[in-house]
DRENZAFI-812337 format. One record per residue: residue in three letters; x, y, z of N, C-alpha, C in turn; residue number from 1. Coordinates in nm, 4 decimals. Atoms other than C-alpha are relative to their C-alpha. Example, Ala and Ser with C-alpha at 12.3 -4.5 7.8 and 13.67 -1.06 7.14 Angstrom:
<sites>
   aa       n_x       n_y       n_z      ca_x      ca_y      ca_z       c_x       c_y       c_z    i
  Ala    0.0890   -0.1190    0.0000    1.2300   -0.4500    0.7800    0.0900    0.1200    0.0000    1
  Ser   -0.0820   -0.1190   -0.0060    1.3670   -0.1060    0.7140   -0.0770    0.1090    0.0730    2
</sites>
This chain:
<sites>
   aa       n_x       n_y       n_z      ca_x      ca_y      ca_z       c_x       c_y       c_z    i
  Unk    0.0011   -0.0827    0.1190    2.4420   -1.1481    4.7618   -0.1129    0.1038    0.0074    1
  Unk    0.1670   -0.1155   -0.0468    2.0806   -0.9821    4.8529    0.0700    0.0562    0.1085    2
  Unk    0.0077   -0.1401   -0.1277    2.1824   -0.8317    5.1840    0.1097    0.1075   -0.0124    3
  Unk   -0.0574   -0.0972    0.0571    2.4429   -0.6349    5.0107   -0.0562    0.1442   -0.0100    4
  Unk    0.1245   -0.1648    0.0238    2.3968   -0.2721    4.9595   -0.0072    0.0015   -0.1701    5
  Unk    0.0702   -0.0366    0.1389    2.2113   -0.1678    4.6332    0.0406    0.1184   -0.0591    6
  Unk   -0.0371   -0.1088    0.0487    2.2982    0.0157    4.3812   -0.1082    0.1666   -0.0353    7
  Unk    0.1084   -0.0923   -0.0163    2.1535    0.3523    4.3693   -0.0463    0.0511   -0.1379    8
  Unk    0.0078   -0.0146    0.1628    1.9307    0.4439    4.0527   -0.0510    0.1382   -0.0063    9
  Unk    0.0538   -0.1640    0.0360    1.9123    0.8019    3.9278   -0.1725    0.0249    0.0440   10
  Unk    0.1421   -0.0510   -0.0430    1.6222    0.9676    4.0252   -0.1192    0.0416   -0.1427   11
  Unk    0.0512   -0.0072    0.1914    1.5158    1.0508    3.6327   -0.0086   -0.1198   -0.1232   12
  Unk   -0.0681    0.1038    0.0874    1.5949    0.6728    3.5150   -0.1819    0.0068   -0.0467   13
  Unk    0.1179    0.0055    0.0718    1.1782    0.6683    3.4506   -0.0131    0.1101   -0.0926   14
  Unk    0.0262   -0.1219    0.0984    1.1819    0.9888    3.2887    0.1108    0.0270   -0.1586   15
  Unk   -0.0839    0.0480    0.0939    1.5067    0.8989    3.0632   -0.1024   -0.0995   -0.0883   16
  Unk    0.0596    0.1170    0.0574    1.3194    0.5708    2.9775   -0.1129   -0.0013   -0.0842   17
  Unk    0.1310   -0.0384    0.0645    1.0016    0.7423    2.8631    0.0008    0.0409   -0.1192   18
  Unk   -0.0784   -0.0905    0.0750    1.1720    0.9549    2.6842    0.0319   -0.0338   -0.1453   19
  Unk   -0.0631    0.1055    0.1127    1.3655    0.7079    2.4682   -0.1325   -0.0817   -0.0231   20
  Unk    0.1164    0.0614    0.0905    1.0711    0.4873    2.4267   -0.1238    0.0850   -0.0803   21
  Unk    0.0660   -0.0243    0.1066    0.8651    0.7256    2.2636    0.0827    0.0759   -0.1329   22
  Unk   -0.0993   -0.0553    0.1693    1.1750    0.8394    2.0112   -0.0564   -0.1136   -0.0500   23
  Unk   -0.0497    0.0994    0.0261    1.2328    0.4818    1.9713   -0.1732   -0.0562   -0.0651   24
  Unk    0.0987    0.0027    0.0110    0.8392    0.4348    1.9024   -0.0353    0.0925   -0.1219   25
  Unk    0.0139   -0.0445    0.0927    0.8060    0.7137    1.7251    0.0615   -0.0419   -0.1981   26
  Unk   -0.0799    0.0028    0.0860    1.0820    0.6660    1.4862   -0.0835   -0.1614   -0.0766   27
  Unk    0.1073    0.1069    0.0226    0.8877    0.2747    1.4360   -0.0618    0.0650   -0.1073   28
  Unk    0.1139   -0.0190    0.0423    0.5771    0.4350    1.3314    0.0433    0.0865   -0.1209   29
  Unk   -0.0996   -0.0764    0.1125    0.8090    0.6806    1.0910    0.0035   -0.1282   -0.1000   30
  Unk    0.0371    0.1323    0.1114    0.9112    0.3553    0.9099   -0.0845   -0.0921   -0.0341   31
  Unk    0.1409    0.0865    0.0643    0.6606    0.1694    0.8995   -0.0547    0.0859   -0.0792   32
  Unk    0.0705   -0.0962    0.1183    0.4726    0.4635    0.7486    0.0534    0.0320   -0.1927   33
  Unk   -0.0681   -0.0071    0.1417    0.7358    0.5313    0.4791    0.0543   -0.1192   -0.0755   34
  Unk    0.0480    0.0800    0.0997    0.7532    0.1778    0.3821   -0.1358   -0.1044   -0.0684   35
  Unk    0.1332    0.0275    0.0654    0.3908    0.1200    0.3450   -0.0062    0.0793   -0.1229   36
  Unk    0.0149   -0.1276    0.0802    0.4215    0.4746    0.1308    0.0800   -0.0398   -0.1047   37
  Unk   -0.0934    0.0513    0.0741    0.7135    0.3212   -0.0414   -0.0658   -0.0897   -0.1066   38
  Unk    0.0793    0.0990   -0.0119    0.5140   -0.0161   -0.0968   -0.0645    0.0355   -0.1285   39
  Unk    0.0577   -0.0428    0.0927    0.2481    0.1721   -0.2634    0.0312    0.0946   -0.1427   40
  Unk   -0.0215   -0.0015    0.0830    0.4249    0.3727   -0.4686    0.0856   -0.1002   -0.1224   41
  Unk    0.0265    0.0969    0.1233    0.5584    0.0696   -0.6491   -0.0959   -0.0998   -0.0682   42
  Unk    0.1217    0.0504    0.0218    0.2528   -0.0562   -0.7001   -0.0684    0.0605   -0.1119   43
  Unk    0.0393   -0.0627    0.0600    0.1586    0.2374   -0.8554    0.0772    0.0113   -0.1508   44
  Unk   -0.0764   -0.0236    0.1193    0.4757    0.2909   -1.0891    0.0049   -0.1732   -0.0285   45
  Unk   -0.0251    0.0930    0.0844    0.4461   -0.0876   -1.1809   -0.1425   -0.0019   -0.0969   46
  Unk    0.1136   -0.0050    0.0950    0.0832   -0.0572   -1.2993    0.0034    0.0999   -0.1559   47
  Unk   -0.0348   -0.0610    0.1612    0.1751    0.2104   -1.5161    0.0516   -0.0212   -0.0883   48
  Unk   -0.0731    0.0582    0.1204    0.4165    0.0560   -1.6946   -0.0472   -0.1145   -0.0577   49
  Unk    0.1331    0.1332    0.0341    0.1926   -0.2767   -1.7004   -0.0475    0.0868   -0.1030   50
  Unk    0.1469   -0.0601    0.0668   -0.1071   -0.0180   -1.8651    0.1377    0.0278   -0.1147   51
  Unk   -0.0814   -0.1253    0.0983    0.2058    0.1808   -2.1371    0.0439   -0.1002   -0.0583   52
  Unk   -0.1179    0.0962    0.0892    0.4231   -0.1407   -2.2361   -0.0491   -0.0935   -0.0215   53
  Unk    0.0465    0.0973    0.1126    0.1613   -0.4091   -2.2821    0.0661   -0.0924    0.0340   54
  Unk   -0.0965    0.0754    0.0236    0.4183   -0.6612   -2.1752   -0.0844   -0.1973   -0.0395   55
  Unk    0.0773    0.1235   -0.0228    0.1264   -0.9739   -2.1792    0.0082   -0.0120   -0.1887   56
  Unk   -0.0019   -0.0229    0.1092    0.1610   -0.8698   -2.5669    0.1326   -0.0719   -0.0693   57
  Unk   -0.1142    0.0237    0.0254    0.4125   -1.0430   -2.8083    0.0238    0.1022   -0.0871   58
  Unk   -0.0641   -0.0751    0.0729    0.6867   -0.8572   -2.9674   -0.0532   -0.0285   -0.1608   59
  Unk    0.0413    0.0497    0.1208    0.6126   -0.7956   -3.3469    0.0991   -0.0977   -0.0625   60
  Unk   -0.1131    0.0621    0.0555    0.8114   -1.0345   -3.5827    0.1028    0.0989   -0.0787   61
  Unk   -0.0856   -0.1168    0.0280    1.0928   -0.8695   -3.7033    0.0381   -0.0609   -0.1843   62
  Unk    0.0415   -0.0017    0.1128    1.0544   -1.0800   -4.0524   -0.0831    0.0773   -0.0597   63
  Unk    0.0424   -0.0721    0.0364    0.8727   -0.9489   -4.3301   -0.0607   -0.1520   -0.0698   64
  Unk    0.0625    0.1758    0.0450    0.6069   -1.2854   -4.4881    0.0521    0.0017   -0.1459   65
  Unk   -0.0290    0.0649    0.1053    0.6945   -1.4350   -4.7900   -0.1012    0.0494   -0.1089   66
  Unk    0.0784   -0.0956    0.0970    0.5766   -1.2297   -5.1112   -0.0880   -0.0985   -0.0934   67
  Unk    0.0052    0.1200    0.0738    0.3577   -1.4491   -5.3178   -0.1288    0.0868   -0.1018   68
  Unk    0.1054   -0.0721    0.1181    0.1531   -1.3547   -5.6563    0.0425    0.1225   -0.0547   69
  Unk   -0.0234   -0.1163    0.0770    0.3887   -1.0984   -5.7737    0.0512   -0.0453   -0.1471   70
</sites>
């Protein structure tokens, strides 16, 4: 099976390969970036609504108390 003849490999297969691994790299570092960026902006739009809506707060009662001494 070895003393067979070999197949022959383009003369550019390193320069293809480079090629593609730094798209393929790049593109990585692309997402990762935009979901760290992502990440933080919900972080950001949840605090705000935390700080605006109070939610640790209870709703008021929607009774009205019992009138007394009129």
């Amino acid at each position: 099976m070895l003393d067979g003849p070999h197949p022959l490999v383009p003369p550019d297969l390193a320069v293809r390969a480079a090629v593609r691994g730094r798209r393929l790299l790049f593109r990585r570092r692309l997402l990762g970036t935009a979901g760290w960026l992502l990440l933080f902006l919900a972080a950001v739009a949840f605090t705000v609504w935390a700080v605006t809506q109070q939610p640790w707060i209870p709703p008021p009662t929607r009774t009205t108390p019992p009138l007394e001494g009129w």
